[in-house]
N, C-alpha and C positions, 0 to 999 in steps of 0.2 A: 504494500500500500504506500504512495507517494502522499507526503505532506510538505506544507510549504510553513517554516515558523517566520512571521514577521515581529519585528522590534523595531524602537527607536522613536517612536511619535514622539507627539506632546506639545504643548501648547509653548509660543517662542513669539519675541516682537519681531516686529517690522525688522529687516535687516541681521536677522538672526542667521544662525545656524541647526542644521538638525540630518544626523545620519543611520540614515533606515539600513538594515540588515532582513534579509532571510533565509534559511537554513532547512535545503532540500533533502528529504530522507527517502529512502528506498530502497531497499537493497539491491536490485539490479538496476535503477535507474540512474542514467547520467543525462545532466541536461544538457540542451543544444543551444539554444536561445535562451538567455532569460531575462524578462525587464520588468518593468513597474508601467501600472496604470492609474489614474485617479480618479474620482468621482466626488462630483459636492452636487449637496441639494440643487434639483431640479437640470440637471446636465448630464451627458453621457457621460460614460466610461472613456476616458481617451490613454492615449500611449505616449505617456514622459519618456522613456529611454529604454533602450533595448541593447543586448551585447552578445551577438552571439560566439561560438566559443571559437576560438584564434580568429575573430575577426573585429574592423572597428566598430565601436559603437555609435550609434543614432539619436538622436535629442527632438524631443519637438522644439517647436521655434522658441515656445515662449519661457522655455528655460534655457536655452543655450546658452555657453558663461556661465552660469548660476550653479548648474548640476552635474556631476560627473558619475555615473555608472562603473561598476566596478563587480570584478568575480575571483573567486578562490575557487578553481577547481575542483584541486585535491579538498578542499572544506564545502563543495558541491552550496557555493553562498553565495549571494547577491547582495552590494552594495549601494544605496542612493546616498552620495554624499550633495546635500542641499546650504548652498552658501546665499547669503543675499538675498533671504525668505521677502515673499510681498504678501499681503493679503490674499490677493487671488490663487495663492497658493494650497489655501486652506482645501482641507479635502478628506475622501478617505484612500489612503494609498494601499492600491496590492499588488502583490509579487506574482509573477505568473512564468512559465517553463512548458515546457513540453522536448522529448527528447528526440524528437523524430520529424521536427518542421525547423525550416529556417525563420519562418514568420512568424509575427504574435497576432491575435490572443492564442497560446497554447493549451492544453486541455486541464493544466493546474494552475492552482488560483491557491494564496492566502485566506487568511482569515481578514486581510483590512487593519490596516492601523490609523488611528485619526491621528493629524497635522494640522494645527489651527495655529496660523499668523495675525497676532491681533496689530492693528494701525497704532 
């Protein structure tokens, strides 16, 4: 059974920082892609950054500069390292993999961690 643990939310100002982690288990699974997604009230699901494995990673526009994506292999983990937090950042962020597509959404998902930037 594949799980996704996510960490690191929490509530941070304007101009803050905050670095989400999560930690892929499975016993025969190895990921291929893995990124993060967000969601906040009344908005879709969209795709902050993705990194698939020995390749560069991908940023949506309106964090580029701000966020850098990052992975541990051998610790089968995902990084969102968030600098330079704005409001519109707030959200719920989840971790998402699949081992067998180069593109996301892949067929695992986190639990969601809240991320709240107050002004």
């Amino acid at each position: 059974q594949v799980q996704l643990v996510e960490s690191g939310g929490g509530l941070v100002h304007s101009g803050g920082s905050l670095r989400l982690s999560c930690a892929v288990s499975g016993a025969t699974f190895s990921p291929y892609t893995m990124g993060w997604f967000r969601q906040s009230p009344g908005k879709q699901r969209e795709l902050v950054a993705a990194i698939p494995r020995g390749a560069s990673a991908m940023y949506a526009d309106s964090v580029k500069g701000r966020f850098t994506i990052s992975r541990d292999n051998a610790k089968n983990t995902v990084y969102l390292q968030m600098n330079n937090l704005k409001p519109e950042d707030t959200a719920v962020y989840y971790c998402n993999t699949d081992d067998g597509v180069a593109s996301l959404p892949g067929d695992y998902w986190g639990q969601g961690t809240q991320v709240t930037v107050s002004s």
